[in-house]
N, C-alpha and C positions, 0 to 999 in steps of 0.2 A: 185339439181333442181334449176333453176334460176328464181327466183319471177315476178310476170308479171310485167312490167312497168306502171306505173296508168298515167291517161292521164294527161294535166293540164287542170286548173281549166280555162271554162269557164264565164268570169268577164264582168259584166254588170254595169254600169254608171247609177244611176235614180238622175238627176238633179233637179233643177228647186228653187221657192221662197217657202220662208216657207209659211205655210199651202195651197201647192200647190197640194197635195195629194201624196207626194212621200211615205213616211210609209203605205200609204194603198195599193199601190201599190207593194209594199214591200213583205208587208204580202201576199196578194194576189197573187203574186208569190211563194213562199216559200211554202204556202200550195199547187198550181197545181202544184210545179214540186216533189215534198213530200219536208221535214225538213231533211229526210237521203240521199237530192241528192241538197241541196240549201241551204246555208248558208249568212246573211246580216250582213254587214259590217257600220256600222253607224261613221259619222263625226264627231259627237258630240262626239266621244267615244277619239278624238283626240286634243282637249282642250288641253292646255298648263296645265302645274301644276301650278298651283298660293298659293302654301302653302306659299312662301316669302311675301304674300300682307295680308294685314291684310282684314277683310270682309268688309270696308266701300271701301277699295281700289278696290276691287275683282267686287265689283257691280257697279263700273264706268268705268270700261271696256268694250271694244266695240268686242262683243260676233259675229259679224255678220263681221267684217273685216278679211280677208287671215293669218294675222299676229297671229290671236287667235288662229290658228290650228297650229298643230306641222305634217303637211303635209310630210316633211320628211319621218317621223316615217313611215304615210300612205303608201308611195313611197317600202320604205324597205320590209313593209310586204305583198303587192302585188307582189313583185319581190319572194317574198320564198314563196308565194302561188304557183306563175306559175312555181317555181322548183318543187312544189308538196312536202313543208317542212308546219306542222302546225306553228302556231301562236299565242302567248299569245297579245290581244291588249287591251289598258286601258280601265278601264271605269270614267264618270265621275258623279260626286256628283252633284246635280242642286241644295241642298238644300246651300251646304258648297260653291259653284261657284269655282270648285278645282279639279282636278284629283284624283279616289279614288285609297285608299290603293290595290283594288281588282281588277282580269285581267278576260278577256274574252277568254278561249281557242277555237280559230276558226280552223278546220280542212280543208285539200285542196278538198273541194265537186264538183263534177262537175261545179257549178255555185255558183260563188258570185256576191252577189248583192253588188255596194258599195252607198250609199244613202247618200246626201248631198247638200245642196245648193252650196257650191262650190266644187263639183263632178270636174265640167270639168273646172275648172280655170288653173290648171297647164299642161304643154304645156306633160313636164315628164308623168303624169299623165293619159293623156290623151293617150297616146301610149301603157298604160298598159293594157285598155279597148279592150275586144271586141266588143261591143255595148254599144251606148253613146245615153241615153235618155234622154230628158230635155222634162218636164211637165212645156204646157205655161198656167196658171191660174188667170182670171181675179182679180186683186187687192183688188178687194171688197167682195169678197170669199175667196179669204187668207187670208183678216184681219177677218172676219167674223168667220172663222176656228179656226184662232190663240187666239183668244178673250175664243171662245169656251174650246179649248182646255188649254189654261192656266191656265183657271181658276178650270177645272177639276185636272188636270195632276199635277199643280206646286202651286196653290192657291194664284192665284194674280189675285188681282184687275183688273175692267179693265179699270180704268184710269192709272196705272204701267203698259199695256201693250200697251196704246194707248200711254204712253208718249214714249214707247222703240219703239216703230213702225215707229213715225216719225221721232226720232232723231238716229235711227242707222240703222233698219232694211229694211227702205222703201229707202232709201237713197246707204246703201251698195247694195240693191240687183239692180240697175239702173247702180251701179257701176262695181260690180264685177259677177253679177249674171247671172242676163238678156243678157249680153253680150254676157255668153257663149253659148247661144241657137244657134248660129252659125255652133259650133262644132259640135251638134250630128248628131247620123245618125238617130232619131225619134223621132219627137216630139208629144205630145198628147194633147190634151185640157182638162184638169186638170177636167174640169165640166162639161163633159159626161160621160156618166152611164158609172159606175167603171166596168163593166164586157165587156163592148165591149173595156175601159181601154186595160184590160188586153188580152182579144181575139189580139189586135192588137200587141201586146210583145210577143207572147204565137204563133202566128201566122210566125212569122218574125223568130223564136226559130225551125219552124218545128213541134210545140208541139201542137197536138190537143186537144182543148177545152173541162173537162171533164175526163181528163187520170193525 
């Protein structure tokens, strides 16, 4: 008997600046389409390995430049996604600023999300997508967010995140970020209500709101 063919995985793009609200959008998807038909793919999870730097090294690093991802990597395993091949992808340490020893096994699900500030930077990248979202979010709400969430998530100060805000994050995302809102095919206003958010992904998907 000849096993049915599984389809490939439809892959979705959520752009935008940090604390733009892409992770909750994230989520927000993953639970309406279920967790057994949607699986997320995070940037972060693509950090270079810095075990050769020592940790004064590791924290002068500009965490928000193209150069910090190992993009590649990301390239490779959306390419064996769409063969419908699973994936073991890194994860990374915030506490050590290093790639951990431990991997994420993601399976080919109908939809991957892939989440990232620089989602749609690369030209390769971007062809891999079927739908390219960039969330545009007023600047004073992001940092507002990030402040927020730092200080929960990772316990830093927030004068350590107001100095990392102007000297690399506000500065890369002008450079490498915001540019690529060009590219998508939808963009959202990051600070309207998260559920008409998602109504409008959720909409565009064929997926009715609620199922």
């Amino acid at each position: 008997m000849v096993a049915m063919r599984r389809k490939k995985p439809f892959i979705i793009a959520i752009a935008g600046g940090s604390g733009s609200g892409k992770s909750c959008l994230s989520r927000a998807l993953i639970a309406a389409l279920s967790p057994h038909r949607a699986a997320v793919i995070e940037l972060d999870y693509y950090y270079r390995d810095q075990t050769r730097l020592d940790r004064a090294e590791r924290d002068k690093l500009n965490y928000d430049h193209p150069d910090s991802l190992e993009l590649s990597l990301l390239q490779e395993h959306l390419a064996a996604l769409r063969a419908v091949r699973p994936v073991d992808v890194p994860q990374y340490d915030y506490a050590l600023h290093t790639r951990s020893s431990k991997s994420l096994p993601i399976d080919p699900k109908p939809f991957i999300l892939v989440e990232g500030i620089l989602a749609l930077h690369l030209e390769s990248l971007r062809k891999a997508y079927n739908l390219k979202v960039y969330i545009d979010t007023p600047e004073a709400v992001r940092l507002e967010r990030r402040l927020a969430r730092d200080a929960v998530e990772r316990r830093r100060t927030a004068q350590s995140v107001l100095e990392q805000w102007n000297s690399t994050v506000l500065p890369m995302h002008r450079q490498f970020c915001e540019p690529t809102k060009q590219y998508s095919d939808l963009v959202l206003r990051g600070d309207s209500d998260q559920r008409e958010i998602l109504g409008q992904v959720l909409n565009i998907l064929g997926i009715p709101e609620g199922l």
